[in-house]
C-alpha positions as CSV (number, residue, x, y, z in Angstrom):
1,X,-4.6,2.5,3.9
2,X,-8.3,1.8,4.2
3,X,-10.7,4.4,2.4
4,X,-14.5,4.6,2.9
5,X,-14.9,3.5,-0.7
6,X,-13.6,0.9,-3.0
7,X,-12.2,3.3,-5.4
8,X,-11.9,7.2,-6.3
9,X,-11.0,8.9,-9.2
10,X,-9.3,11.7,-8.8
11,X,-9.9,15.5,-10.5
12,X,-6.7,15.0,-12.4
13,X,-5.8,14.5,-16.2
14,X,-2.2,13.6,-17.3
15,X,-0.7,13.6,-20.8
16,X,-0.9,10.0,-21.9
17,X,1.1,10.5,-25.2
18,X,3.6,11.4,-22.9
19,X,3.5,9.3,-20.6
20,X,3.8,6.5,-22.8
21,X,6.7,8.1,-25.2
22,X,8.5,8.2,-21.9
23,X,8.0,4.5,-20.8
24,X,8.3,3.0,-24.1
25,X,11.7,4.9,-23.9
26,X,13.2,3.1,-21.1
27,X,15.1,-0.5,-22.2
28,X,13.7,-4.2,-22.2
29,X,16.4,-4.7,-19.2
30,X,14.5,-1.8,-16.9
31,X,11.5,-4.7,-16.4
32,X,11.9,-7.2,-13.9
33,X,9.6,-10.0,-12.7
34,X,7.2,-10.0,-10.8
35,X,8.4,-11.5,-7.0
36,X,5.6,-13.4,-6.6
37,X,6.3,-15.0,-10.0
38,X,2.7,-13.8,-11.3
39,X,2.8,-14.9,-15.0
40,X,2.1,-12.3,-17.0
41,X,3.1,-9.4,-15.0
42,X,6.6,-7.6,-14.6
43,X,7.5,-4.3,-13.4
44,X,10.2,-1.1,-13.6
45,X,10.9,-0.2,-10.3
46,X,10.9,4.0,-10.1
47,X,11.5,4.6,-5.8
48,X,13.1,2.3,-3.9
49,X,15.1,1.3,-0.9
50,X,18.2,3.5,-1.6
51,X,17.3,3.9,-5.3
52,X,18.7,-0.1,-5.9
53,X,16.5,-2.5,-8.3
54,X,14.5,-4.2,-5.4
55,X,11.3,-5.0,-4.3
56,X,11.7,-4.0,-0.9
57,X,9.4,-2.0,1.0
58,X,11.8,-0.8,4.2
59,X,14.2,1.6,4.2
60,X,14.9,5.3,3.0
61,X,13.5,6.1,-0.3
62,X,15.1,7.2,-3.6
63,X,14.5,7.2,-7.2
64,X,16.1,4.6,-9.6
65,X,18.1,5.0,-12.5
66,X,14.8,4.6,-14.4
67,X,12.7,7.1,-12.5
68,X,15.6,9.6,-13.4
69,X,14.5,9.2,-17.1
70,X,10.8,10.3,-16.8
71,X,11.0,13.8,-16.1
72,X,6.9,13.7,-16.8
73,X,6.5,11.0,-14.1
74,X,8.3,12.8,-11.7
75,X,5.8,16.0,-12.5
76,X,3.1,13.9,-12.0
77,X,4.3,12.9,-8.2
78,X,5.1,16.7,-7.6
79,X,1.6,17.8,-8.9
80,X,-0.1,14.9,-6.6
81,X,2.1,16.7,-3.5
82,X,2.6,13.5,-1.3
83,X,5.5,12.1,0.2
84,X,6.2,8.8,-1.9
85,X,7.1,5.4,-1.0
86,X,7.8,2.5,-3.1
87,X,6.5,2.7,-6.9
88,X,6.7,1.2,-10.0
89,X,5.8,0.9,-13.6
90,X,3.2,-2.8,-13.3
91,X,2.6,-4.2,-16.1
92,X,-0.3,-7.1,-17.3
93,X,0.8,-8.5,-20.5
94,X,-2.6,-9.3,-22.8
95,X,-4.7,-12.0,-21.7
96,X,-3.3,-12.4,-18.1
97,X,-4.7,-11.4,-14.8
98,X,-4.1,-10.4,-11.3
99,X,-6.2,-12.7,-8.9
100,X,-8.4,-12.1,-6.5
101,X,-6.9,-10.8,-3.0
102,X,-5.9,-8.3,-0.5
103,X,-2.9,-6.3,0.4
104,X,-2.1,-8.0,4.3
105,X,0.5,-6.6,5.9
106,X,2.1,-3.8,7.5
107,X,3.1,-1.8,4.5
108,X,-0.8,-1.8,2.8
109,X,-2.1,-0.8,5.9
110,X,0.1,2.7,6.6
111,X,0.3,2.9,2.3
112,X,-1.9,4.4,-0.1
113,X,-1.8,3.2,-3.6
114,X,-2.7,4.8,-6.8
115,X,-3.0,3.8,-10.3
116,X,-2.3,6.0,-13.2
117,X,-2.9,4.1,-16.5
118,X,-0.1,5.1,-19.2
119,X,-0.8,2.6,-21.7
120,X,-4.4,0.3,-21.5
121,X,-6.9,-0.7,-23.6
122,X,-10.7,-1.5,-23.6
123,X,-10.3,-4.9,-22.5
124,X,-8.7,-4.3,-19.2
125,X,-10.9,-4.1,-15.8
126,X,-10.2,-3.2,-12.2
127,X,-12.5,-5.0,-9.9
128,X,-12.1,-3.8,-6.3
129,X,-14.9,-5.0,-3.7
130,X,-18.2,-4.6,-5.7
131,X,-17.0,-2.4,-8.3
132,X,-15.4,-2.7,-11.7
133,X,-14.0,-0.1,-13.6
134,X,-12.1,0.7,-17.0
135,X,-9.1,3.1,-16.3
136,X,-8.5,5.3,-19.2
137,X,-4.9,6.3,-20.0
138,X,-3.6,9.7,-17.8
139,X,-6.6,9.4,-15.4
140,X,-5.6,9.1,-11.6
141,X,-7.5,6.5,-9.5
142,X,-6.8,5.5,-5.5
143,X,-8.3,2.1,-4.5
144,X,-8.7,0.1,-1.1
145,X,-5.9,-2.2,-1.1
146,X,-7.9,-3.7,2.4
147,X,-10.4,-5.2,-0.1
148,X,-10.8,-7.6,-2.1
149,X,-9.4,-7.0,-6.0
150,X,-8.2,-8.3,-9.0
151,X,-7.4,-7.4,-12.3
152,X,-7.6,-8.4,-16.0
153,X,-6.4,-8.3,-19.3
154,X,-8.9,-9.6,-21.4
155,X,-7.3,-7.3,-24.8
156,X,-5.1,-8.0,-27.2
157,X,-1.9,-5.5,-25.6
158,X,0.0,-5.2,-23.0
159,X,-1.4,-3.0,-19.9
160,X,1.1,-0.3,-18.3
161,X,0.0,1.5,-15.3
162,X,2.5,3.7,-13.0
163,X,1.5,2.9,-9.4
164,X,2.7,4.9,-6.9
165,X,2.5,4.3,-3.4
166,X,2.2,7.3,-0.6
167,X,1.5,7.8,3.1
168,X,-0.1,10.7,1.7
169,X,0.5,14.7,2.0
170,X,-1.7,17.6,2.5
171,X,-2.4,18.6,-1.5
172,X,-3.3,14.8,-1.8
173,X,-5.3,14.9,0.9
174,X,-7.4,17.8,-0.3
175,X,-7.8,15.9,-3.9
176,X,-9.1,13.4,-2.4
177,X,-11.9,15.0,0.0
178,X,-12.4,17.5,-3.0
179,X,-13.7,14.0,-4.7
180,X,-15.5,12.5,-2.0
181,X,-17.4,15.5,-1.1
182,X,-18.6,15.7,-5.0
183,X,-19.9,12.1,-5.2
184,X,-22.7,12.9,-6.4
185,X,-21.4,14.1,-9.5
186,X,-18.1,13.6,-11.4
187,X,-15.4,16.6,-10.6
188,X,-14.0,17.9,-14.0
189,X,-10.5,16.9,-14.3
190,X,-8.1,19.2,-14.9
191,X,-5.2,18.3,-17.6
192,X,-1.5,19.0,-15.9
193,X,0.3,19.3,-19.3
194,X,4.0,18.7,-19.7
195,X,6.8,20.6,-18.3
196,X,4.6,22.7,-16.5
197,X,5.1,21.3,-12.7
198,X,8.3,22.2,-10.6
199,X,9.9,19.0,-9.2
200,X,12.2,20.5,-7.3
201,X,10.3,19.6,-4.4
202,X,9.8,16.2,-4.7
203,X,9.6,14.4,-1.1
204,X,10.7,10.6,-0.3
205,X,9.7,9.1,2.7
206,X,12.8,8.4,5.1
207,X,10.8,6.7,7.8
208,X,8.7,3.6,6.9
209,X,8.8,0.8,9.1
210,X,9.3,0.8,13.3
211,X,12.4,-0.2,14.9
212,X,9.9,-1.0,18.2
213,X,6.3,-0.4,17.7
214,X,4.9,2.5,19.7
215,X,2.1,1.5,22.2
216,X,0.1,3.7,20.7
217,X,0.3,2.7,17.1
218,X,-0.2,-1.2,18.6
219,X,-3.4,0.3,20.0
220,X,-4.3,1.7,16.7
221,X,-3.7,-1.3,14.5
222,X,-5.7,-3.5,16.8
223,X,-8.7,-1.1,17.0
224,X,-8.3,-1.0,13.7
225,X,-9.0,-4.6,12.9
226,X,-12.0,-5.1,15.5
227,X,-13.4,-2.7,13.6
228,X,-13.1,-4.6,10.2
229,X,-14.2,-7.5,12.0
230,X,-18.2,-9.3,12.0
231,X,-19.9,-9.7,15.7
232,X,-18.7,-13.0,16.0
233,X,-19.3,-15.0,19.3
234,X,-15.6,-15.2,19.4
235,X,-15.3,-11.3,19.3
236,X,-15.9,-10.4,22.7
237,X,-13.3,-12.7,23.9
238,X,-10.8,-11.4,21.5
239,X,-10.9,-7.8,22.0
240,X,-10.5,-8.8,25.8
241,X,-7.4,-10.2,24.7
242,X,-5.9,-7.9,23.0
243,X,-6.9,-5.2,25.1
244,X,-4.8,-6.9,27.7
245,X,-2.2,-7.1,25.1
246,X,-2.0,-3.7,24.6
247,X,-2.2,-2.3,28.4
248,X,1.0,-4.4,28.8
249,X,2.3,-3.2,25.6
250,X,1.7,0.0,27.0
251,X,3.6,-0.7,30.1
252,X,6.7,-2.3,28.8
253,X,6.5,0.8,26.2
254,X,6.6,3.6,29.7
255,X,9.8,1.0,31.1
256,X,12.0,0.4,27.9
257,X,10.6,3.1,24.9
258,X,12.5,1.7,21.6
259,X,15.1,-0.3,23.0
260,X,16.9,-3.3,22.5
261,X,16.8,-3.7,26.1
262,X,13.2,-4.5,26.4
263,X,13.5,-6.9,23.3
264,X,12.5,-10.2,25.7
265,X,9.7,-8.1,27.4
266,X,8.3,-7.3,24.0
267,X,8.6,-10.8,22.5
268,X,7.1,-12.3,25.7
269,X,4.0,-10.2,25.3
270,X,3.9,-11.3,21.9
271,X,4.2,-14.8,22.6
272,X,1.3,-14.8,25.2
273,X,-0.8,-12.7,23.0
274,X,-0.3,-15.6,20.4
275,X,-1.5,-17.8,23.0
276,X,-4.6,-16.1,24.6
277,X,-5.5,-15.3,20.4
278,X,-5.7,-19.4,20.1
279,X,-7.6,-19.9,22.8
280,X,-9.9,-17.3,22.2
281,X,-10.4,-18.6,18.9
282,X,-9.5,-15.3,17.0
283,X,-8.5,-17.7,14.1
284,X,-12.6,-18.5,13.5
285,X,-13.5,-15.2,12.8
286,X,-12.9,-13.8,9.3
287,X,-12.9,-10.2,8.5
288,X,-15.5,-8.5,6.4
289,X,-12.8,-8.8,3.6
290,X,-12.9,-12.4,4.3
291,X,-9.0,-12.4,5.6
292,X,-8.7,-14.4,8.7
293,X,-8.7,-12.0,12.1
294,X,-5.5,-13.3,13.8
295,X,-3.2,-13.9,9.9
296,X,-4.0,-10.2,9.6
297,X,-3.0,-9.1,13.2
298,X,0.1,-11.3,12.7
299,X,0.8,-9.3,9.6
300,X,0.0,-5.8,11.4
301,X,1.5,-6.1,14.6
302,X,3.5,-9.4,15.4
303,X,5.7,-9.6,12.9
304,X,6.5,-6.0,12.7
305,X,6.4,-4.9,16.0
306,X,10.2,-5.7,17.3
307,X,13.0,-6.8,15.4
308,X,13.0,-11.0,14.8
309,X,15.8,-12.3,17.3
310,X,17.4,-13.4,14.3
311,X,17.7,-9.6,13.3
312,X,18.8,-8.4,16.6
313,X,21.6,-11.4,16.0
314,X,22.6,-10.2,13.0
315,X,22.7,-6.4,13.9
């Protein structure tokens, strides 16, 4: 989800003696690897696809057997008052880093991330865009996974943060225009102690990915990324494109809705959109993120937008 800054912290304090007394709980067998084999970092997963130890992102959302043992964590998430998508527990062991990049794909771009550290130490910085920062332990910080970040672990200790990922809610919401609106100055946090928060209430998303993309969520994601893009000569060309794209989208959309019936329709517009993108030269122009235009519209739209035909073969 792209913010208008880099990174926020949020008016909220949380209990990191707590926090950390609840993670250092949980067994040795609770962290996995990391699935794109980073060395260094592992992770507990807390929701996921049907509660199961994945790293998937689509499907309806539970909490793991791990989650389940954090009764803190799971006031934390009630307090924040989002509906919450895949989190874990990440952790940076000492001396290792996160590289440089940016969160591509379909599940960044509707997701919001944030980080709450539970267990840190002075050597560890969060670099996102043109900013670095030190997260202190129980703070609550939400940064744009649409730029460019890294992190490191330059101390002698392993780094735990709990990193929970949201499409957001309305109490959220307000938190985080509270912030903006007070940038001139830092908000005072407030400290949400233990066992004070209700998590009867506690919302998972159901709905996360599209069975068909909608026309008008094609439309959005495109005007989306010729906004993040530079005025390129190529540009003009481009948009042309995929306006077309997305008129026909648009039509086959008012014929077929989100059926399997219109499955060629949609992948033939893809197709030709692929085609029209190459000759265009959307591949030239690099976003202001420096991630290639037409990778990220493949990771937005194309790839997303219907079911592969090997899917609908399975199915």
């Amino acid at each position: 989800m792209k913010l208008d800054v880099p990174l926020l912290k949020l008016p909220r304090q949380y209990c990191a003696e707590t926090l950390a007394a609840e993670v250092l709980a949980l067994p040795q067998s609770a962290w996995i690897a990391h699935p794109g084999k980073l060395p260094g970092n592992d992770a507990v997963p807390l929701i996921t696809p049907g509660g199961a130890i994945t790293n998937g992102f689509a499907g309806p959302m539970e909490p793991t057997e791990h989650l389940r043992r954090c009764p803190y964590i799971m006031e934390i998430m009630a307090d924040l008052g989002a509906v919450w998508g895949r989190s874990r527990l990440m952790g940076l062991a000492a001396s290792a880093d996160v590289p440089n990049h940016v969160d591509v794909g379909y599940y960044w771009r509707t997701h919001l991330r944030l980080h709450i550290p539970v267990i840190t130490n002075p050597g560890v910085e969060f670099t996102c865009d043109d900013r670095t920062v030190h997260m202190k332990a129980g703070e609550c910080w939400a940064f744009d996974s649409f730029c460019l970040h890294n992190v490191r672990n330059s101390g002698n200790d392993k780094r735990i943060h709990l990193v929970l990922d949201t499409v957001g809610g309305e109490k959220l919401w307000d938190l985080m225009v509270e912030t903006r609106h007070s940038a001139q100055q830092e908000l005072p946090a407030k400290f949400v102690p233990p066992g004070t928060t209700p998590i009867t209430d506690l919302a998972f998303e159901r709905i996360n990915t599209p069975e068909i993309m909608s026309s008008w969520e094609v439309r959005c994601h495109i005007d989306f990324l010729v906004r993040q893009a530079p005025d390129a000569p190529e540009l003009p060309a481009v948009a042309q494109a995929l306006d077309r794209f997305a008129t026909a989208w648009a039509a086959a959309w008012a014929q077929f809705g989100p059926t399997l019936e219109g499955l060629p329709r949609y992948h033939q517009l893809i197709a030709r959109a692929r085609d029209d993108l190459k000759r265009t030269g959307a591949g030239r122009i690099m976003l202001h993120n420096a991630v290639p235009f037409d990778h990220s519209l493949n990771a937005l739209i194309f790839m997303v937008a219907v079911p592969s035909p090997t899917q609908t073969m399975a199915a």
